[in-house]
N, C-alpha and C positions, 0 to 999 in steps of 0.2 A: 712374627706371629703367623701370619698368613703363609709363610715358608714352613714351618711347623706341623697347620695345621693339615697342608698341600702331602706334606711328609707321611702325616700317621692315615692318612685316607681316614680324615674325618669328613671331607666333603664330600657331597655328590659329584661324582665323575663325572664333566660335559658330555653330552650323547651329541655324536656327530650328526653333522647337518648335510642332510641328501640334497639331490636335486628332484625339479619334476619335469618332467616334459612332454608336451601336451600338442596334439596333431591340429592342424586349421581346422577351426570350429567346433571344434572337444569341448572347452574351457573358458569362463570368464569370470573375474574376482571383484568382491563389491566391498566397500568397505567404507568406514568417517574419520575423521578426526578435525579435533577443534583447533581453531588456527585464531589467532590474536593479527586485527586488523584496524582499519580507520575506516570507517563509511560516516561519511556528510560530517567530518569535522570532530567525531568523538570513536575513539575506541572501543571495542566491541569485540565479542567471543561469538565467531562466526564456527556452523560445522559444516566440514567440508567432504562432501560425497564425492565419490571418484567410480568409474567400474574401468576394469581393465582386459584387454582381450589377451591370454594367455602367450597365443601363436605369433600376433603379428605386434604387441605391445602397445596399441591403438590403446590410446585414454578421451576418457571424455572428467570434467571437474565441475560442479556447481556448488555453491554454496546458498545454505539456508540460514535463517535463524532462531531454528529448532528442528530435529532429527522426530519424525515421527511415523509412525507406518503409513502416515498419508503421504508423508516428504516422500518418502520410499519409493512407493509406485508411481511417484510423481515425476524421480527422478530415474529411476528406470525406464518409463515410459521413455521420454525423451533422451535416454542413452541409446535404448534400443533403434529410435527413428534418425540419432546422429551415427552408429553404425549401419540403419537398411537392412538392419537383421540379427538374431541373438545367437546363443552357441547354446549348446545341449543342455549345460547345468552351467550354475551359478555359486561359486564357494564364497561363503562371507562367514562372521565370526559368530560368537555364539552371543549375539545381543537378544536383548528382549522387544526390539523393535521386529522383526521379523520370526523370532521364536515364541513358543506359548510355552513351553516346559522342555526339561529336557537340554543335554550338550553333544556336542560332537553326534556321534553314530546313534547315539539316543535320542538324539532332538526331535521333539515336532512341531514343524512350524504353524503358524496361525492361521487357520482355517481360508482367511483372506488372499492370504500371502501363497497359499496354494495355489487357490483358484484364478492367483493372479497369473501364478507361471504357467498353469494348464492353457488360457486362454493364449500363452505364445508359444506352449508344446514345448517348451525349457522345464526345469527341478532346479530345486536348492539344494547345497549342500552345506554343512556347516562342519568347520573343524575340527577337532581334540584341543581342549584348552591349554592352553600351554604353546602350542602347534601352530604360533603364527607365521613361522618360515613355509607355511604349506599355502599362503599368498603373497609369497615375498614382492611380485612386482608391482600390485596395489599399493602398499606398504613402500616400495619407493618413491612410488610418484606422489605420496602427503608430503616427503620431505624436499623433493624436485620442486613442488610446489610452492611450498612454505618457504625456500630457500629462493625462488628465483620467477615465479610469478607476482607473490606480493613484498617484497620490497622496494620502494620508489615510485609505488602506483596512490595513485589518488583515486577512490570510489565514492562517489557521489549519492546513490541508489542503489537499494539490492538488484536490482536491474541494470545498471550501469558497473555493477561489481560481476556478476552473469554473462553479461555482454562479453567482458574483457576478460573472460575465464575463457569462453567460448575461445576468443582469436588466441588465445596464448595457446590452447589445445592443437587449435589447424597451424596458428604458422610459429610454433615453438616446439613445444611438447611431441608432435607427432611427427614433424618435419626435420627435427636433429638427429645425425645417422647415430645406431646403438653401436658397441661393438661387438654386443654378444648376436647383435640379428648379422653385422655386417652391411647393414641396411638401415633406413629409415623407417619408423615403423608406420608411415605412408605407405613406400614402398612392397612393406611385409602385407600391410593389407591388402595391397592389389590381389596377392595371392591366396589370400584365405577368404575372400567377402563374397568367392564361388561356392564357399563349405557353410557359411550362415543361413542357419534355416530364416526362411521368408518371413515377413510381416503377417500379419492376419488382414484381411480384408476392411474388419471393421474390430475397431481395439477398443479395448474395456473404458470406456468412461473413468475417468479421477474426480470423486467427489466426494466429501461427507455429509450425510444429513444429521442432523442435530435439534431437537424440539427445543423450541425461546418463547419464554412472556418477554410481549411489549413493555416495555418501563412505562413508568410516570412523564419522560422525557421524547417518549416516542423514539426511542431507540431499539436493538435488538445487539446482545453480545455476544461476541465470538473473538477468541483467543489476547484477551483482550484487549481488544479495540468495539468502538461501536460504531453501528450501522443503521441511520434513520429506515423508517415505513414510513407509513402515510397516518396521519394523526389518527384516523378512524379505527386505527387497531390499537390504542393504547388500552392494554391489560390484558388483548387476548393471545390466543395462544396460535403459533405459526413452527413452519419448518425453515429453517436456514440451513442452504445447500453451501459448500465450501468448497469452489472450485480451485486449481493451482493460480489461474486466475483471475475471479470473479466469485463475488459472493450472492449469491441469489435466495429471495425469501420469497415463499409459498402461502397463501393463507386458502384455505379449504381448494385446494389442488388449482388456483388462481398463480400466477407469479405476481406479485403487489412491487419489487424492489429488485433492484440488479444495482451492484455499485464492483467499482473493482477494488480487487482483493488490497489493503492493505497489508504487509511484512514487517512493517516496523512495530513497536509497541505503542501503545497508549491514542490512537490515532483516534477521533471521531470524522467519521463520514456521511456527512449530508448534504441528501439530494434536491436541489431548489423544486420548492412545489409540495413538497413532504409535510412541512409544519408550517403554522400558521405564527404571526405574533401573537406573545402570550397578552393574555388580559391586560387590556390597560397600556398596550405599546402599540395597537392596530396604528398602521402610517393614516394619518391624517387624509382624508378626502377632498379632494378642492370642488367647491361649490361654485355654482354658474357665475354670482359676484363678482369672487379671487378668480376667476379664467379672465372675465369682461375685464379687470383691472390689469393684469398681467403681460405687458410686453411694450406698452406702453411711454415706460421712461425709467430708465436704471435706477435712480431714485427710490419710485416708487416700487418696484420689485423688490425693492431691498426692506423695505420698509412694511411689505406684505407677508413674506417671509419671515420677518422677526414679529412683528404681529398673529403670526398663524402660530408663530411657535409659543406664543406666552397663551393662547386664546383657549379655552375648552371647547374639545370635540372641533369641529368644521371651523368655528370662527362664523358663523351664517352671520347671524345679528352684525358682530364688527366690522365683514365688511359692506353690507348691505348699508352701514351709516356711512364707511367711507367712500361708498362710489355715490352717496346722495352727496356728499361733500363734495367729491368731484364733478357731478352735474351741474351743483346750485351755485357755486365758486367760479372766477377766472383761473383760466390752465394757470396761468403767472405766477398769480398769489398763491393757487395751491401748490404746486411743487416746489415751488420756494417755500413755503411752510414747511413741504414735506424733508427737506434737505438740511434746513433748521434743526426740525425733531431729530432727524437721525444725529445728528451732531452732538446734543444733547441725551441720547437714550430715552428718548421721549416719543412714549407708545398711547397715551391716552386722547381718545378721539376728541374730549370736550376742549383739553388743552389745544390741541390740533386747531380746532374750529377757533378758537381765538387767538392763534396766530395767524391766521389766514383773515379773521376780519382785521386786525389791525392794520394788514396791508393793503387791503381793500375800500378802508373807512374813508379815508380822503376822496376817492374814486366816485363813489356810489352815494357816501353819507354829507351833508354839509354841516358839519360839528365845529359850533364856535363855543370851545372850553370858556367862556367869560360872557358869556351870554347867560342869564338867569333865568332858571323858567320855574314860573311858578305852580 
């Protein structure tokens, strides 16, 4: 059938596949794809950003876990400060993460996304659909990647998975000779990183702001995860800034919270000092009593502590009877009493007080059971 159908020119003809060739610091290609990985134990659909430099085939690879136009300039930022400089224009596909309308030669990218490439005196380009052979070497390095970065590796953290993206780039990816360079594409970069235009002095900040109410819970959401304030803003209204990484909340141009950025999903982050116990759990206060009694005799510690915990509020009154117990008693009879109780789970002071006289009746009392008195 398909010999038939090759016969009557019923198919479209293949259109042959050019090449392109592109001079030191002309050209660099950006591009994602999603890669199936393990981070901490569970499998996961990571997307994998790459840019490449045309001349010298220098890669740089991170991974996120989500592709957003904040990833973007997030991860170009730090492409551009792992090469020390960018090239003219930038080819990438025709996504909606970087486009607002528009394909190929029509395209207009997102007003953002301009002003981000003005600010390093680069342009975007994006290609004719269909037209992905017009960044074929981006387009290899997913599969270099995918093939021979993550198999056999263990990632523990999106930061720990990052890390080990980094070292595969400097001493794998960059350092294995090409054949079509004849070179390493180390090597290639010695020659071209004279043709990248310079850093800017001072580079565009990565952040997003984002207007949040305080919950009920004294949190603040962002991308799902939540991020404590300080109890005194529950219900009012603040700015949370979204750094690549650190999350920072503003309340009337004040910063109230700074916590670091979470990347996983469902995370809660809180800052000790932030909230208070809710009603009804305030930790118990030790009164001048419980201090004077405390330290004492192991025994009786033990015995104070499980007492503080059945008592309401402080326990004042309780122990205030038991250090009068401990005054008015020999040390003997009373921690021998005390040792007693505990052995029994016996927490009531009146009970207490009458094991401690019976040890002490003989001592103190002269009680002749068979003696009458009338």
């Amino acid at each position: 059938m398909t010999y038939l159908i090759r016969e009557a020119h019923l198919r479209k003809p293949q259109r042959r596949v050019g090449t392109y060739a592109f001079g030191p610091g002309e050209e660099m290609q950006h591009d994602t794809s999603p890669h199936r990985l393990v981070l901490g134990g569970k499998e996961i659909l990571a997307q994998c950003a790459a840019l490449v430099l045309t001349f010298s085939r220098m890669v740089y690879v991170q991974y996120y876990p989500r592709f957003t136009r904040f990833e973007a300039k997030w991860f170009l930022t730090e492409a551009f400060n792992f090469f020390s400089g960018v090239c003219d224009r930038c080819v990438v596909d025709n996504t909606s993460v970087l486009l607002a309308s528009g394909s190929g030669s029509n395209a207009i990218f997102a007003p953002e996304i301009v002003n981000f490439g003005e600010c390093y005196a680069m342009s975007f380009l994006a290609h004719e659909i269909g037209h992905s052979d017009r960044k074929p070497n981006v387009e290899r390095g997913f599969s270099y990647a995918e093939g021979n970065f993550i198999p056999g590796r263990v990632f523990e953290s999106w930061e720990d998975l990052n890390q080990q993206a980094l070292n595969w780039c400097v001493e794998v990816a960059n350092a294995k000779p090409k054949r079509s360079l004849g070179m390493s594409p180390q090597a290639a970069f010695m020659l071209e990183k004279d043709y990248l235009k310079s850093l800017p002095i001072h580079q565009p900040p990565i952040y997003k702001s984002e207007p949040r109410i305080v919950d009920t819970y004294g949190y603040v959401h962002l991308d799902t995860n939540r991020y404590s304030v300080p109890e005194r803003l529950v219900g009012k209204r603040v700015e949370v800034q979204k750094h690549p990484r650190a999350t920072v909340v503003y309340f009337r141009d004040d910063k109230v919270a700074e916590h670091v950025r979470a990347l996983s999903k469902n995370v809660h982050v809180t800052q000790p000092g932030h909230h208070r116990p809710p009603a009804g759990r305030q930790a118990k206060q030790s009164c001048c009593e419980e201090v004077a009694l405390t330290g004492c005799h192991e025994a009786l510690d033990r015995f104070i502590a499980e007492l503080k915990r059945r008592s309401r509020g402080r326990g004042v009154r309780q122990f205030q009877r038991l250090q009068n117990l401990k005054r008015t008693y020999p040390s003997e009879a009373f921690f021998a009493a005390i040792e007693h109780a505990l052995g029994f789970g016996l927490f009531d002071l009146t009970r207490l007080e009458n094991l401690i006289i019976e040890r002490v009746a003989g001592d103190f009392f002269n009680i002749d059971l068979d003696e009458e008195w009338s």
